[in-house]
C-alpha positions in Angstrom: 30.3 4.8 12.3 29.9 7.7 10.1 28.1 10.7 11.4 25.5 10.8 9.1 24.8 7.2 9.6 25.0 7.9 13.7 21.6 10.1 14.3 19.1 7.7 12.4 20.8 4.7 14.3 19.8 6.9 17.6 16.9 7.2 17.0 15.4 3.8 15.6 18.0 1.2 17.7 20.7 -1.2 16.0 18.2 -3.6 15.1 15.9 -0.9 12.8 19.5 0.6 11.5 19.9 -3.5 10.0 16.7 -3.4 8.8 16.8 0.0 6.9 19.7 -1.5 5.3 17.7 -5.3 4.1 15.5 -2.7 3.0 17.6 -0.3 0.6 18.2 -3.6 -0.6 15.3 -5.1 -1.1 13.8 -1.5 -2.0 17.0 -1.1 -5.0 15.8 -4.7 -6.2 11.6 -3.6 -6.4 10.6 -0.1 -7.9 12.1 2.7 -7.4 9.6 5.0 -9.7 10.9 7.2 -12.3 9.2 10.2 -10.5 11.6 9.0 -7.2 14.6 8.9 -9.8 13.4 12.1 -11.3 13.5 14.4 -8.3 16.7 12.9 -6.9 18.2 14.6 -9.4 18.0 17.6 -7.5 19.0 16.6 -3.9 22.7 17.9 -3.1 24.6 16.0 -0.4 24.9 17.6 3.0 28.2 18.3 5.6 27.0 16.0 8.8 30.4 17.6 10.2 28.7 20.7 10.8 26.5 19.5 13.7 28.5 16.6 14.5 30.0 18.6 17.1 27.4 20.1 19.4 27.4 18.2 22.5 23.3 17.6 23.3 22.1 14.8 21.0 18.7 15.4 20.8 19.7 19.2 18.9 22.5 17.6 17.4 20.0 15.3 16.0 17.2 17.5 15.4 20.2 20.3 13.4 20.8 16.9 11.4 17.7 15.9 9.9 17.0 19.9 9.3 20.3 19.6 7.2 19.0 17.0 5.4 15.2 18.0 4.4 16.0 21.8 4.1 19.1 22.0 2.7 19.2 18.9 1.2 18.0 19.8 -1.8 19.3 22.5 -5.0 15.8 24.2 -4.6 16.1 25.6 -0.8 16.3 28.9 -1.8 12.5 28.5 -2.7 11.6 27.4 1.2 11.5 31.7 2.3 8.2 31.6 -0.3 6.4 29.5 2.7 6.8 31.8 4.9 6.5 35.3 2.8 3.4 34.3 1.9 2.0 33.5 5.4 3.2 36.2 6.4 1.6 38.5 3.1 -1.8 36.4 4.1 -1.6 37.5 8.1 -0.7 41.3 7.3 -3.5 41.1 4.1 -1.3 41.8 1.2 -2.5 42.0 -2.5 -3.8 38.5 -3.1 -2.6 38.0 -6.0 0.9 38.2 -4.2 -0.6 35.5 -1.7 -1.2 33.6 -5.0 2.3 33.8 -6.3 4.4 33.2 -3.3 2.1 30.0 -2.2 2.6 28.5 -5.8 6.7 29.1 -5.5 6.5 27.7 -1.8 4.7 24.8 -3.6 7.7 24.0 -5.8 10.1 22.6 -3.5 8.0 21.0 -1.0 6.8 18.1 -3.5 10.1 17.2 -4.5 11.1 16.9 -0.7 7.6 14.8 -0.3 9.1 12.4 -2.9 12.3 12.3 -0.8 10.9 11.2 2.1 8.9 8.8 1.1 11.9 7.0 -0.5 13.6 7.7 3.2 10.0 5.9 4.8 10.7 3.0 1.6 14.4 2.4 2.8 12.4 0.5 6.1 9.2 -0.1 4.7 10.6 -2.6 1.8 9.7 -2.3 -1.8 6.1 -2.9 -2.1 5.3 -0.8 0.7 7.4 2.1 -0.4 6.5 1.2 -4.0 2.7 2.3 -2.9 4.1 5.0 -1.0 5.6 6.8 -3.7 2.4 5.6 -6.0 0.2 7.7 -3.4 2.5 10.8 -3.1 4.2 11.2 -6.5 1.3 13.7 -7.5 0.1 14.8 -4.0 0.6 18.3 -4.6 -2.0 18.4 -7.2 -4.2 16.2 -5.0 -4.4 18.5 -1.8 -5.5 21.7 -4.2 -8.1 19.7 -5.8 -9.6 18.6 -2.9 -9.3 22.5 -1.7 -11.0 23.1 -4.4 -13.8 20.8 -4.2 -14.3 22.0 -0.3 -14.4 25.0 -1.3 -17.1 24.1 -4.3 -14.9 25.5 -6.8 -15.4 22.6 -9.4 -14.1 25.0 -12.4 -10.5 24.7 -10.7 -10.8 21.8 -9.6 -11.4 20.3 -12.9 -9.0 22.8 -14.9 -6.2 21.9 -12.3 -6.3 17.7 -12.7 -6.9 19.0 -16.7 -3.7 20.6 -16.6 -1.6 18.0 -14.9 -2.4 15.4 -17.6 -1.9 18.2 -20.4 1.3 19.4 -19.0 2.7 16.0 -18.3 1.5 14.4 -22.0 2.9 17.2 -24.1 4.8 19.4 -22.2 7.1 17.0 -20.3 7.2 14.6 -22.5 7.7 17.0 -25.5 10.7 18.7 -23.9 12.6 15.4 -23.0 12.4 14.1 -26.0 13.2 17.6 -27.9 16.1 18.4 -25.4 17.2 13.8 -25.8 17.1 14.2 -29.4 19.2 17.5 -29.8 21.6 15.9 -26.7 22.3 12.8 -28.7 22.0 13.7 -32.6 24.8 10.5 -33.6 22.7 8.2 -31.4 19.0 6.5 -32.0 17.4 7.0 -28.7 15.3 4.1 -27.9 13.2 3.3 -25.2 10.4 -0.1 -23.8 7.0 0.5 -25.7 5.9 -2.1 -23.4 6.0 0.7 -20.3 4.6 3.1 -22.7 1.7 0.7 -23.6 0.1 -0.3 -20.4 0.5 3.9 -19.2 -1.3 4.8 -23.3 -4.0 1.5 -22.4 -4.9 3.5 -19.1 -5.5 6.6 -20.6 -7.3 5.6 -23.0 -9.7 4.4 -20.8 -9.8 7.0 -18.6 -10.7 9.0 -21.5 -13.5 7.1 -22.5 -14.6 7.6 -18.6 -14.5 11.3 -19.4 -16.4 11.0 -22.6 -19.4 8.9 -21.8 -21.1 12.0 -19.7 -20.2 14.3 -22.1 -21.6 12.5 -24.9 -24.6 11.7 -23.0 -25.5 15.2 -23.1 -25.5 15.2 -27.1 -27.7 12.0 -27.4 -30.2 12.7 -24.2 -33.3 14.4 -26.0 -33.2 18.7 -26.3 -34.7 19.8 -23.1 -34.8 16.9 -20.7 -33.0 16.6 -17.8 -29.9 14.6 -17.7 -27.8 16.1 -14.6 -28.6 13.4 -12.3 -28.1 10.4 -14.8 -25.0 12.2 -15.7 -23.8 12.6 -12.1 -24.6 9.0 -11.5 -23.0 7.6 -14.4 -19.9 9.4 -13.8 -19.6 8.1 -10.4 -20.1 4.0 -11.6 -17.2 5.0 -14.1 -15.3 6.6 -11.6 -15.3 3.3 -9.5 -14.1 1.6 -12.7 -11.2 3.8 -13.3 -10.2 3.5 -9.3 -10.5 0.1 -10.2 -8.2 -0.2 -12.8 -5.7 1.7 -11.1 -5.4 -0.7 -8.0 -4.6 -3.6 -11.3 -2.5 -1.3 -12.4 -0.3 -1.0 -9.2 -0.6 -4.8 -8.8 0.6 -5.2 -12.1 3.7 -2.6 -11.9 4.9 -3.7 -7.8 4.0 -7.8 -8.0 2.9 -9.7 -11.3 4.8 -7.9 -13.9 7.5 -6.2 -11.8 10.4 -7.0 -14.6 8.2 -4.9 -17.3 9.3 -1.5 -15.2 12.7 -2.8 -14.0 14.7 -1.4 -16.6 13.7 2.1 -15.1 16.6 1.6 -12.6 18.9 -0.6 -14.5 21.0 2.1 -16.1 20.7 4.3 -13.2 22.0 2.1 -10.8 25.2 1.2 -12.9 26.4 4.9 -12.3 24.8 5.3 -8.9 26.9 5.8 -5.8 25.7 3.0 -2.5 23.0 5.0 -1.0 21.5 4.5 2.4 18.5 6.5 4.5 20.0 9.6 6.1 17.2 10.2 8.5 15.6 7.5 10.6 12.0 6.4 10.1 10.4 8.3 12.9 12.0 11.8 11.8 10.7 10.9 8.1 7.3 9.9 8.7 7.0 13.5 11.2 8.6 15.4 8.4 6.1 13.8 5.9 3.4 15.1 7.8 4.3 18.2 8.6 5.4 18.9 5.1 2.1 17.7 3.7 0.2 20.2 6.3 2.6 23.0 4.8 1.9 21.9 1.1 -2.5 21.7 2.5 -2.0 25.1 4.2 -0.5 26.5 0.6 -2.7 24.7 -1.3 -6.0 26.7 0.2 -4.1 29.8 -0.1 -3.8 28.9 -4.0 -7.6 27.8 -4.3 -8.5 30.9 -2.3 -6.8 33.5 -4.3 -6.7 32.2 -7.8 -9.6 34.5 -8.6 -7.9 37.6 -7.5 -4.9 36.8 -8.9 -6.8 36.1 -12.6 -8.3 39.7 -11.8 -5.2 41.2 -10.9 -3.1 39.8 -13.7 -6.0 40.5 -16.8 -5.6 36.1 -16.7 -8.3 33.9 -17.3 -8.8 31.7 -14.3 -9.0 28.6 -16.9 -5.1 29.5 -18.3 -3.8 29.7 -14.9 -5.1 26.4 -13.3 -4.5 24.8 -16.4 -1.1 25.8 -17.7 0.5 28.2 -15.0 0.0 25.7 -11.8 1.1 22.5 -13.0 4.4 23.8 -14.9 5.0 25.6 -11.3 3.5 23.3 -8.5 5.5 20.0 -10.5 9.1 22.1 -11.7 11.2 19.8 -9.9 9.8 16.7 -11.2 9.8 18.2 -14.7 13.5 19.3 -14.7 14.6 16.2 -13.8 12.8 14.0 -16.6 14.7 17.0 -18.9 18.0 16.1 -17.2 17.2 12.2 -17.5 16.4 12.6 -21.5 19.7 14.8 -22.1 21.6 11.5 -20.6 20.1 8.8 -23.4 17.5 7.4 -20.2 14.0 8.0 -21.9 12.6 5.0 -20.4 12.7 7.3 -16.8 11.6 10.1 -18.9 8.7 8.4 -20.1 7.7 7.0 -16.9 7.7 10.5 -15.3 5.4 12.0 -17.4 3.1 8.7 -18.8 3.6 7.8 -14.8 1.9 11.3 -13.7 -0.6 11.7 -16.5 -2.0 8.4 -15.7 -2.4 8.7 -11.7 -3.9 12.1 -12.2 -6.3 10.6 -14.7 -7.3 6.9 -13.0 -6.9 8.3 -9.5 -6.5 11.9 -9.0 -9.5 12.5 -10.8 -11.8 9.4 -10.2 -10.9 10.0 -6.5 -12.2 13.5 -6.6 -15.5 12.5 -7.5 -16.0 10.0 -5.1 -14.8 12.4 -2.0 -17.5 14.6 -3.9 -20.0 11.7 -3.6 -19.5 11.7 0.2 -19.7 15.0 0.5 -22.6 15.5 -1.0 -20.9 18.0 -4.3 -22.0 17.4 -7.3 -18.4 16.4 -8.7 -19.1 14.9 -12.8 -16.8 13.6 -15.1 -18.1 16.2 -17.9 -14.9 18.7 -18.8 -17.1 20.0 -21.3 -16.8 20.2 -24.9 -13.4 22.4 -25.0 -11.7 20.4 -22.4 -12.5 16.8 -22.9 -11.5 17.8 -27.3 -8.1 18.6 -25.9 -7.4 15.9 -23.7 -8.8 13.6 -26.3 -6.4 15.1 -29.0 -3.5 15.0 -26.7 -3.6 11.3 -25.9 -3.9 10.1 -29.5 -1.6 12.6 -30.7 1.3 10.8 -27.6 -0.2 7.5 -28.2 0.6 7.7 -32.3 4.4 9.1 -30.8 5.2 6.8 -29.0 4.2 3.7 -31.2 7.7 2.7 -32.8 10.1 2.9 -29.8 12.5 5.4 -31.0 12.6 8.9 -30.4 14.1 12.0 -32.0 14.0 16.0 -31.0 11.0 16.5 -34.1 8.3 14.1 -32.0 9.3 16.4 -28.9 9.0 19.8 -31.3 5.4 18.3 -32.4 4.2 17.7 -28.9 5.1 21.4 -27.5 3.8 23.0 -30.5 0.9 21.0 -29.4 0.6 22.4 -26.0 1.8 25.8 -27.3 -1.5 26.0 -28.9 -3.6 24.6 -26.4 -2.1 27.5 -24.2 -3.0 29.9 -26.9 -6.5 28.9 -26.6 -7.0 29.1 -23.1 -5.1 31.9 -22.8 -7.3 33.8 -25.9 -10.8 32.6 -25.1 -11.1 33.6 -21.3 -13.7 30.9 -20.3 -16.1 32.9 -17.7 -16.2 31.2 -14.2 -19.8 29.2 -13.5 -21.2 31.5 -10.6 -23.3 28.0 -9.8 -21.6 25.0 -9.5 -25.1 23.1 -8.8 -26.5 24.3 -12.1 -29.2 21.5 -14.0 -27.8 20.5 -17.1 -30.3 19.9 -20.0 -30.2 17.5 -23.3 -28.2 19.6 -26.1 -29.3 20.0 -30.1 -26.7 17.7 -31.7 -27.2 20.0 -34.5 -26.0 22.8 -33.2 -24.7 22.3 -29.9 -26.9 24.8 -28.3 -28.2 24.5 -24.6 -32.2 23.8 -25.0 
């Protein structure tokens, strides 16, 4: 038995070692997601000889599966940022530094998230795993929004989800298919508008979700108050959009499995026989404590964002909107580049339609229920700015993607796009609400003013 094979069949018995292999399997034949495909991109393969040796299993072991999650991966030589900045918050450093070292510690620990989980899916089967990754692929972004609505700071919250969508629509998308189409000039790159559909379908809808309350504002009656029916309409849409996301994973994992198949296809022609290097137990602990590390960073970010915006002469809409996403998601990012340079847009596309669409039908829906048990007045209204660009952004994808081929001036169009939304966060400085309970009123349609 190989070593590497030896100290996962310790730990979970013969039998769960069989059954870790039915489930590769069975996992190989189901979806792997393109975000999973995506990040594996950059894992590097570890020595097991190195701790082979040592004569106590339990460290042997233990030195083992550190190999693996720590090392295993090409962006290690972020892990010192995790502890730098506990350290800078213990000892009270500048908080902007607190700010800058959580957001790099950030990086790497949601690509190893999406590595375990695919470790947890090699014994779980593919359904299982298939909601696993579903759950986790944007769980980074999750924990900071639901920092940020603890901590009653709806601004970030809402820039932060904002962002996400923005960063995956245009920016993601944009450079794949700019970097795809420069890579392979001779060749048409082509890629299943049915994917693409269902993903543009979903945003659409969740768009419309995001409209409704601002709209209401505009056709309530100048001076009347429309915070409560606003607050209550965006919670029933809310429970729509969570809604349509639980069809949506029914659709992708059982009923229409084959539409999302051809993800893996390709990639599993050139793909070497892979097998879980850590046993379930060790993943599952590792899961947690990672996601502890990535809640413990996140509040750090939430916590300090103002000081940094002071520090920096940054608006605090630019950085949750266009600095934290690129950052927080790098990893996951990089890899839909890599995917696009080698004529796979289909993975591509499903990274960042894939993203865009759980932040938008369950990142953000879920935010305002939690809000809704919490008693915080969590709305779908982005205002006008906002809710203009994410409008803008999904028609101007949704009119990209329409033919099925691709070529490096779609990609040039979408990051000019998000060049200039940048540009406009960046220039106009939104001021911060200093009450996030504030009564909104009926506005003029005429002019758009508050009554």
């Amino acid at each position: 038995m190989e070593p590497a094979g030896e100290f996962y069949h310790m730990e979970n018995g013969g039998d769960q070692s069989k059954k870790a292999s039915m489930g590769k399997e069975s996992w190989n034949n189901g979806i792997r997601t393109a975000q999973t495909m995506s990040n594996s991109l950059l894992r590097k393969k570890s020595d097991p000889l190195l701790v082979s040796k040592l004569r106590f299993q339990m460290l042997r072991q233990f030195l083992a599966n550190l190999q693996e999650v720590i090392l295993g991966t090409k962006l290690a030589v972020l892990f010192p940022a995790i502890p730098l900045a506990i350290a800078a918050d213990f000892y009270k450093f500048g908080r902007h530094w607190i700010f800058a070292l959580s957001l790099l510690g950030l990086t790497p620990l949601a690509e190893r998230v999406s590595f375990l989980t695919e470790q947890i899916a090699y014994y779980t089967g593919p359904t299982v795993g298939g909601l696993l990754n579903a759950t986790c692929g944007n769980v980074t972004e999750l924990i900071i929004a639901l920092f940020a609505l603890y901590r009653r700071k709806i601004h970030v919250l809402k820039y932060s989800l904002l962002g996400s969508i923005l960063s995956n629509l245009l920016l993601v998308l944009g450079s794949s298919l700019l970097c795809g189409g420069l890579a392979n000039l001779k060749k048409e790159q082509r890629y299943d508008r049915k994917q693409a559909d269902v993903n543009s379908s979903l945003l659409l809808l969740g768009l419309l979700c995001h409209m409704l309350p601002l709209m209401s504002r505009y056709a309530a009656a100048p001076g009347v108050l429309i915070a409560d029916s606003t607050l209550q309409l965006s919670r029933a849409s809310s429970i729509l959009m969570l809604v349509a996301y639980i069809g949506y994973i029914i659709f992708q994992l059982k009923t229409h499995r084959q539409i999302f198949d051809s993800l893996q296809e390709d990639e599993e022609e050139e793909e070497e026989e892979e097998k879980a290097v850590i046993g379930f137990w060790s993943a599952f602990s590792w899961l947690v404590g990672m996601t502890l590390i990535i809640a413990l960073l996140s509040e750090y970010v939430v916590g300090t964002i103002e000081a940094a915006s002071e520090s920096w002469g940054i608006s605090v809409s630019f950085i949750s909107i266009i600095l934290i996403p690129i950052v927080g998601n790098a990893a996951e990012h990089a890899g839909a580049i890599i995917f696009a340079f080698k004529n796979k847009l289909d993975i591509s596309l499903g990274v960042a339609l894939g993203s865009a669409t759980q932040i938008s039908m369950f990142a953000v829906p879920l935010c305002v229920v939690v809000g809704w048990m919490m008693r915080v007045r969590m709305d779908l209204d982005f205002s006008l700015l906002e809710t203009a660009s994410l409008a803008l952004t999904i028609l101007v994808v949704a009119f990209t993607l329409q033919d099925g081929t691709s070529h490096y001036m779609k990609g040039i169009v979408l990051c000019l796009c998000y060049t200039a939304i940048a540009a406009c966060f960046f220039v106009l400085k939104i001021p911060v609400p200093l009450d996030q309970t504030n009564v909104k009123l009926g506005l003029k349609p005429s002019t758009g003013i508050s009554a």
